[in-house]
C-alpha positions as CSV (number, residue, x, y, z in Angstrom):
1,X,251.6,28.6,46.0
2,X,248.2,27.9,45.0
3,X,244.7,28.9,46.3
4,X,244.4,25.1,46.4
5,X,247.6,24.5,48.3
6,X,247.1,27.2,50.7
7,X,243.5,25.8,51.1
8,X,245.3,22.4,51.7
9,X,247.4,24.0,54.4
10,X,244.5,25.7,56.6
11,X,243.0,22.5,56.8
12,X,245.8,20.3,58.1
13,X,246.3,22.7,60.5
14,X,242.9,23.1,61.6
15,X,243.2,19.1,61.8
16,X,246.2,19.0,64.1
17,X,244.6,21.8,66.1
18,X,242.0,19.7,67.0
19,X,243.3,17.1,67.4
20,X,245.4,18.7,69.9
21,X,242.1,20.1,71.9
22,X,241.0,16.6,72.1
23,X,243.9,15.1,73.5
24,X,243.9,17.8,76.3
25,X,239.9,17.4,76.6
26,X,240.5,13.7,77.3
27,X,243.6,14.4,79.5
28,X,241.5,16.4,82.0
29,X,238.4,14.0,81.9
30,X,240.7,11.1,82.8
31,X,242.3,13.1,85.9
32,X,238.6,14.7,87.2
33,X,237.9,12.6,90.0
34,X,234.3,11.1,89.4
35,X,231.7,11.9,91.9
36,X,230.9,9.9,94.3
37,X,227.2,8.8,94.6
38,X,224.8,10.4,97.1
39,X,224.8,8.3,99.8
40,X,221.5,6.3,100.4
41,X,219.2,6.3,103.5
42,X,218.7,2.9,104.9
43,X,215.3,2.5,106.7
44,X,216.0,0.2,109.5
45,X,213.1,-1.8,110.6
46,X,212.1,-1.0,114.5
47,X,211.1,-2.9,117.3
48,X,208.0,-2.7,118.3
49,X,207.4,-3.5,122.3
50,X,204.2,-2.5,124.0
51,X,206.1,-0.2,126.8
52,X,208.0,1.7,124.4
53,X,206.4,3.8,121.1
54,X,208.5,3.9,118.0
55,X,210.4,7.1,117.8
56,X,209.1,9.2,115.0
57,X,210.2,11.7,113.6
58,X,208.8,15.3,115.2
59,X,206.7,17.2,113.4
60,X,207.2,20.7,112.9
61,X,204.7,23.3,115.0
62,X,202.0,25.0,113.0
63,X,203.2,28.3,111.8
64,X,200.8,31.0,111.9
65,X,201.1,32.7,108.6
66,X,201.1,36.5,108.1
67,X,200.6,37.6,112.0
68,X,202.0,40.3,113.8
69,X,202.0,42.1,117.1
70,X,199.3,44.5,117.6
71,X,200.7,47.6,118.9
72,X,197.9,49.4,121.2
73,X,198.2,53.5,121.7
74,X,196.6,55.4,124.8
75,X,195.0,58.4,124.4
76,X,192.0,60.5,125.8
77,X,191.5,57.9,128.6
78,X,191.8,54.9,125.7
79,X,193.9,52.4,124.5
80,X,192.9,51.3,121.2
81,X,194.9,49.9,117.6
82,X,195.4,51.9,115.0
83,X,192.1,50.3,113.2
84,X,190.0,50.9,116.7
85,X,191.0,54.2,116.6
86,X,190.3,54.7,112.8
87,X,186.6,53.2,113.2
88,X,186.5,55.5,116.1
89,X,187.6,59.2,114.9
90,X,186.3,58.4,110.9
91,X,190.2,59.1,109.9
92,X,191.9,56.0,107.8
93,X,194.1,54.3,109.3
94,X,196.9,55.7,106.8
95,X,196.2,58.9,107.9
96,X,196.8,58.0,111.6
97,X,200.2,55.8,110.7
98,X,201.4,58.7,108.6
99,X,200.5,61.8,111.5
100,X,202.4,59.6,113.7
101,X,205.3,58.9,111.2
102,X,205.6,62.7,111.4
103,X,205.8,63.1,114.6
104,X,202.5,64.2,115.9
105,X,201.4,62.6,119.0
106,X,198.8,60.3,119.2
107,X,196.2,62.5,121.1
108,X,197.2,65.2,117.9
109,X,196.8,62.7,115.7
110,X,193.0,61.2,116.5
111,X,192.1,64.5,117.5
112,X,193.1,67.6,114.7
113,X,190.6,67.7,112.1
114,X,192.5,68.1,108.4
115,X,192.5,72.0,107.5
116,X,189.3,73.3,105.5
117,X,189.8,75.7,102.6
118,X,192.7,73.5,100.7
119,X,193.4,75.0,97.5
120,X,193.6,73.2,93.8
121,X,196.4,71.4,92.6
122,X,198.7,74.5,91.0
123,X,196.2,77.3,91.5
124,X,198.1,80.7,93.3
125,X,195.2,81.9,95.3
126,X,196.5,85.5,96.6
127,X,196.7,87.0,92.4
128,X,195.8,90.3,92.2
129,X,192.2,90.8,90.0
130,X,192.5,90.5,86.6
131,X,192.2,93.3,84.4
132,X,192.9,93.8,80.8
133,X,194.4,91.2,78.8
134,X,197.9,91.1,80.2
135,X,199.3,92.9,76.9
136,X,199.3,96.3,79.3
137,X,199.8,99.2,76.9
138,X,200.2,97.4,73.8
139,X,196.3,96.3,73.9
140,X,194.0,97.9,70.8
141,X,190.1,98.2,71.2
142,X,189.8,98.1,67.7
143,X,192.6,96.0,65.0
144,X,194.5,98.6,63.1
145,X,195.7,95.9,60.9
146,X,197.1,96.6,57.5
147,X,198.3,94.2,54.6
148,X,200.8,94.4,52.4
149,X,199.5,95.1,48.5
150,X,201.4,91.8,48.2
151,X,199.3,89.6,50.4
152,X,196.0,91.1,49.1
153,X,196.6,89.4,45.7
């Protein structure tokens, strides 16, 4: 056989394998039911007597966007919000929300002042004095370096 034959070959195949897709494409179109058409609204003209108003349709009630409930905390003889009692005390109100998200109680919470004498970020605060360069023993006042005769060349 030939390249050309064998050439000759793929190709009727490929032919008859469409042609085979096709039918089968065709098949299933013809047996899809179609879909039916969205059915249309027909406006139906009202009557209009003097006794009676045309019924309309209702409108939907103004929604109030982003609201919430206030929620109101008593303490020392008060009952305040969270951003009274912030304006109040001079803590944020983040502050407050997180004291109470730990558990403090709202009296602890709008009364404890934060804790004075906060150390850095990473800095050990009970070190003994520093003396000497760490290298204990080892350490020399003066070098007592020496070079090779190699490296003086």
């Amino acid at each position: 056989m030939t390249p050309a034959e064998a050439n000759e070959i793929d190709r009727l195949e490929f032919e008859a394998e469409c042609a085979a897709i096709r039918q089968r494409a065709y098949a299933l179109i013809r047996h899809t039911p179609t879909p039916s058409p969205k059915p249309t609204r027909h406006v139906v003209a009202a009557k209009v007597s003097e006794d009676k108003p045309i019924a309309r349709r209702r409108q939907p009630k103004p929604r109030l966007q982003n609201t919430f409930a206030v929620r109101y905390y008593t303490a020392l003889g008060k009952r305040l919000s969270l951003n009274e009692w912030a304006a109040e005390t001079g803590f944020s109100v983040h502050t407050i929300r997180n004291r109470l998200g730990y558990g403090w109680t709202i009296e602890r919470a709008v009364t404890e002042r934060p804790k004075t004498g906060r150390r850095g970020r990473g800095v050990v605060f009970n070190f003994p004095p520093v003396s000497g360069t760490g290298a204990g023993s080892t350490a020399q006042e003066t070098p007592e370096i020496t070079f090779s005769e190699e490296a003086n060349s």
